[in-house]
N, C-alpha and C positions, 0 to 999 in steps of 0.2 A: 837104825842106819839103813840105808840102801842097799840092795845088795850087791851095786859095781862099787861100793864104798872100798877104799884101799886098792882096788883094783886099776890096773890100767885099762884105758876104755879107749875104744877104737872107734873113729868118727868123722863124718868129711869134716872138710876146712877148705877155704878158698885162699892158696899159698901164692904168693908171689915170688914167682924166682927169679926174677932180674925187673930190675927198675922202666917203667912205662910200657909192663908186656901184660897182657889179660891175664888175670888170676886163674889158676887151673884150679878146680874141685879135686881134691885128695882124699886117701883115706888117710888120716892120721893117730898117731897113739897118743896119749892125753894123760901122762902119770900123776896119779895119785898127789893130793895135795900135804904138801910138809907142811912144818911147823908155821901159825898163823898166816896160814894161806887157806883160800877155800876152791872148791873145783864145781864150776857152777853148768845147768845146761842154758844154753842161749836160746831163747822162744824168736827175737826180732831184734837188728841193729840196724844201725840206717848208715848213710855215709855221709861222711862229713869233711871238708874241705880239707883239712890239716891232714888225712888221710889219702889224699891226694898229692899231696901237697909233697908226702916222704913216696909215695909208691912210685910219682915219677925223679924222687932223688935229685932237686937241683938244690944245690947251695948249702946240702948236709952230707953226712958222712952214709954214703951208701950201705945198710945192713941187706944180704939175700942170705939164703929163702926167709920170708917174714910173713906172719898171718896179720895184717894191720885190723883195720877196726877199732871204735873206742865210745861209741853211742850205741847201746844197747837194751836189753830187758832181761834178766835169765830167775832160773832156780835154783836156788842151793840145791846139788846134788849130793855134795859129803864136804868136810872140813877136817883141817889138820891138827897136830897138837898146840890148844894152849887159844885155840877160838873159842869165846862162850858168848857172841855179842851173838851171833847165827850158828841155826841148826839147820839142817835138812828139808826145804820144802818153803823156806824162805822167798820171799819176792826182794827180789836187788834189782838196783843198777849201779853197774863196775860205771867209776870213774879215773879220768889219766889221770886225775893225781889225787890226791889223799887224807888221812886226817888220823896220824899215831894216837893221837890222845897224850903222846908227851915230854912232844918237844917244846920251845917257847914261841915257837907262831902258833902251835894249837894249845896252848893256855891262854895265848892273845885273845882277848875279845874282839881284836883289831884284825887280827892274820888268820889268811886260809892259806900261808903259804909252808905245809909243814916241812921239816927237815929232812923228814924218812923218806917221805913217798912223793916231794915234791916230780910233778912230770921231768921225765928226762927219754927223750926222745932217741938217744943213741946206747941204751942200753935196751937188750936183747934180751936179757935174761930174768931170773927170778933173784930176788938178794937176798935169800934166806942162804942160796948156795954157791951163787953165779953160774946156775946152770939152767937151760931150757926144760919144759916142762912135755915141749912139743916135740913129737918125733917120725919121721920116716924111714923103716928099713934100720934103726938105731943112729941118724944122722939127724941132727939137732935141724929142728925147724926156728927161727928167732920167734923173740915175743914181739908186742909192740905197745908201747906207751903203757905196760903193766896189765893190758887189757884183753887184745887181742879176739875182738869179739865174732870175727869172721870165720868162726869155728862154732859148733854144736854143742862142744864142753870147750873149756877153758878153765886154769888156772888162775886165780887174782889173789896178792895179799887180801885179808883183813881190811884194812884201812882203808880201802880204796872199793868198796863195797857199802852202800847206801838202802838198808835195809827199809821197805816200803809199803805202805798199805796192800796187802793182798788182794783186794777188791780192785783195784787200780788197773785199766787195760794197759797191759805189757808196750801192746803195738803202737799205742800214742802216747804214755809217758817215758818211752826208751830215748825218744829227741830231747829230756831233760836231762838228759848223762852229758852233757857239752854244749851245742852251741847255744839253743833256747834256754838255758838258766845262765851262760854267759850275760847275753846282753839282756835278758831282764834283770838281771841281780845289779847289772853296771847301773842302769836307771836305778831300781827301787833301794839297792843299798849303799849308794857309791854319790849320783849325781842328787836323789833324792828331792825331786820336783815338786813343791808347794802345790796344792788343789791350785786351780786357776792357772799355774806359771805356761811362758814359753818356752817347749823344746826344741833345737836341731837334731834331727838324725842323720849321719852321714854314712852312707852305704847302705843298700836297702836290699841285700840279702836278708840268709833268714838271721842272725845275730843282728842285726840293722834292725831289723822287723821286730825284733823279739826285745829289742831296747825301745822301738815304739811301744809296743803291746805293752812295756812296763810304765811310759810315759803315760798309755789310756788308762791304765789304774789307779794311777796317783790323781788322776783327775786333771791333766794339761789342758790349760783349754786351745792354746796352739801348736800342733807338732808338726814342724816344719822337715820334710823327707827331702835330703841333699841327694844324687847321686848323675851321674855324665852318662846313666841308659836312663831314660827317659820311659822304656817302657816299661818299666815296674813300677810306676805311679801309679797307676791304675788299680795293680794288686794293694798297694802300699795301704789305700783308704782303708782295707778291710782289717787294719793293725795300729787305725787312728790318726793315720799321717792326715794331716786337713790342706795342706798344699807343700807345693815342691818348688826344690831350686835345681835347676842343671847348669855348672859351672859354666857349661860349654857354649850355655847360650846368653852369654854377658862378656865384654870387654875388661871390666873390674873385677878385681879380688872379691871371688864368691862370699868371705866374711863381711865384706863391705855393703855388697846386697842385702845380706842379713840384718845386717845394722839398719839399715836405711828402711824395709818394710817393719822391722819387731821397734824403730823408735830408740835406737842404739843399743839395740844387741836382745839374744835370747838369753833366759835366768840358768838354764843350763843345756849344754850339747853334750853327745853321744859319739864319740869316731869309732865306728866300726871299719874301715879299711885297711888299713896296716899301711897305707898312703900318708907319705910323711908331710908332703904338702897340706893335703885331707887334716893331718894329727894343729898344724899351724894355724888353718883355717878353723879349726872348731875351737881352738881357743884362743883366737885372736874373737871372733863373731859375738861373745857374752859377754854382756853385759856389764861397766865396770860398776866398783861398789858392791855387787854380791853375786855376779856370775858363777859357775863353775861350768867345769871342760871336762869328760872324763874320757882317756886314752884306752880303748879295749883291742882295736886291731894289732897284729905284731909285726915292725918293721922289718926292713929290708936290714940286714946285719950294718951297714955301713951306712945307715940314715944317718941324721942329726936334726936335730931338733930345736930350729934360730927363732927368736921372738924379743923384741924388745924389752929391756927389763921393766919400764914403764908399764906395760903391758898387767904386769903382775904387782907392782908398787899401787897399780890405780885400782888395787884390791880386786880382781880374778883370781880366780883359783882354777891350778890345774891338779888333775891328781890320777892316776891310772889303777887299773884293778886287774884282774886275773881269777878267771872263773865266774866271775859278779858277787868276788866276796865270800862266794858262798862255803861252807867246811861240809863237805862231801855227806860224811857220817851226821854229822849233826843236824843240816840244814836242810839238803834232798828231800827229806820227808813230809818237809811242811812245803815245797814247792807242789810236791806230787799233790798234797791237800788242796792248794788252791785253783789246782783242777778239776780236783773232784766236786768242790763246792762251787763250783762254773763263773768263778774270779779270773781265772785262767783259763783262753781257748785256745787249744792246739792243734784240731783238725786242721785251722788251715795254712800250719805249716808243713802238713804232709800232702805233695803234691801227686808224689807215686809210690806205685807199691811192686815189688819183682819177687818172686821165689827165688832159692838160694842159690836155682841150679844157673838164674839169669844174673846175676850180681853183676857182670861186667856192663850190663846195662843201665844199672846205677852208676858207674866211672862215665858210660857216654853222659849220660843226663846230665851231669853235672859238670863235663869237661863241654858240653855245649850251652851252658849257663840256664837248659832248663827246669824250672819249677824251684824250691825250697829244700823238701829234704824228702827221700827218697828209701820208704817203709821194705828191711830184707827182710820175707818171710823163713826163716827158718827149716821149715816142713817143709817146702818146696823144691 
């Protein structure tokens, strides 16, 4: 074992104490990991939109002080009672949600949606006790989405730990803890594109992207890049997009365009927006008789979601996913593989890189819509 093993270990963290303020670097106390929980150090996490998304607090239940983060890379540092899947010196990546091994979505061959550890964004704590793991001065720092990777150690269940080839660079497969195994898993295990077929992708972030880069594998021979900025088309090609629609620039329902260049519709589309119009358009656009539509972006709470029942009688299919499918524990590993054996690129959804001590320059990057995803060194 280590020798801070059982120990509390004292370490920066970038804390947020009130909703849309700069993160301050802290020292924090980091307690020893309970019963099937593990206490990992964090080498690189990057930031990712949904972290943004609770740090500036609109439309959820405000939690302060909070260490957010939830795309990372770390090492088993020590482990609690009653873990024997990892030891000490481990390569992981912590994900927001989970995989007990034994509830009935994780006996499902179908569901990555477990019962235990499914994400739950307004809990703070740890559920071993319902108590934080994190502390300042003895006053509870929160956790977030069970991860909390914007800290040097960190706390995670078990389950929610995705043990990984150790040869594997930390700093470019940490972006498969989230959004890049989202929207590739949405294509490769969800929409599941015939060699030859045509795809929509709607939104051309890096989950947009990363649902292209799944459409390039399966071998698409058309992958049509939907999105209302226009200047990310250009990025787009290098993620196999082969041309683009901008809504904004047509009179007609952008599904109708579609219909009209693919010959009445593409065989399957991708919505990565959380744009409920977006979610309408990508399955109204396929193809009838054997389309399918898959829903990955997450709406506005009060969307709804209108389409003719024709629509679906004239054999479409829509069907939505969470995560791209994928069971954290069981399936990560064999993502991280298809990196290593260069089926999967992911240099170029890393557009920057910052030390830990710069991390709020990762929030501008990303709150001015530039680059993809955005490498926090750790050691800096």
């Amino acid at each position: 074992m280590s020798s801070t093993a059982g120990q509390v270990i004292r370490c920066r963290a970038a804390v947020a104490w009130e909703a849309g303020k700069p993160l301050v670097i802290e020292e924090v106390e980091v307690a020893p990991p309970q019963a099937n929980e593990v206490r990992l150090k964090i080498l690189f996490t990057s930031l990712c939109h949904t972290d943004v998304y609770f740090w500036e607090a609109k439309g959820q239940n405000p939690l302060f002080p909070r260490i957010y983060g939830h795309e990372a890379g770390g090492i088993v540092e020590s482990v609690g009672e009653g873990v024997t899947d990892l030891a000490p010196g481990d390569h992981v990546l912590p994900v927001f949600t989970g995989e007990c091994k034994e509830c009935s979505h994780c006996k499902s061959e179908e569901s990555n949606m477990c019962n235990l550890l499914r994400i739950n964004t307004d809990r703070g704590v740890m559920l071993n006790d319902g108590q934080s793991r994190f502390s300042i001065n003895g006053k509870p720092i929160y956790h977030f989405v069970g991860t909390s990777t914007f800290s040097e150690y960190t706390v995670v269940h078990v389950g929610c730990l995705a043990k990984i080839n150790p040869l594997a660079p930390l700093d470019k497969v940490c972006v498969l803890s989230c959004g890049i195994s989202t929207g590739l898993g949405a294509t490769l295990n969800v929409a599941k594109p015939p060699k030859g077929s045509t795809v929509a992708v709607f939104g051309l972030g890096a989950v947009g992207l990363a649902a292209a880069e799944g459409a390039r594998i399966a071998g698409a021979s058309r992958i049509i890049g939907v999105d209302v900025n226009s200047k990310r088309f250009e990025e787009a090609r290098k993620f196999g997009c082969t041309e683009f629609v901008n809504p904004k620039d047509h009179k007609k329902p952008v599904q109708e365009v579609i219909a009209e260049i693919t010959d009445g519709g593409v065989d399957r589309s991708i919505e990565c927006t959380g744009n409920i119009d977006a979610m309408i358009s990508a399955f109204e656009c396929v193809h009838d008789g054997w389309g399918v539509a898959v829903l990955v972006g997450v709406p506005h709470k009060d969307a709804v979601f209108k389409t003719h029942p024709m629509n679906l009688l004239n054999e479409r299919t829509l069907k939505g996913t969470f995560f791209g499918n994928y069971k954290p524990r069981s399936d990560l590993p064999s993502v991280v593989e298809k990196y290593m054996n260069k089926e999967l690129e992911l240099e170029k959804f890393i557009t920057h890189q910052v030390p830990f001590s710069e991390i709020n320059k990762a929030f501008e990057y990303m709150l001015k819509g530039e680059g993809l995803r955005c490498i926090i060194h750790m050691e800096g």
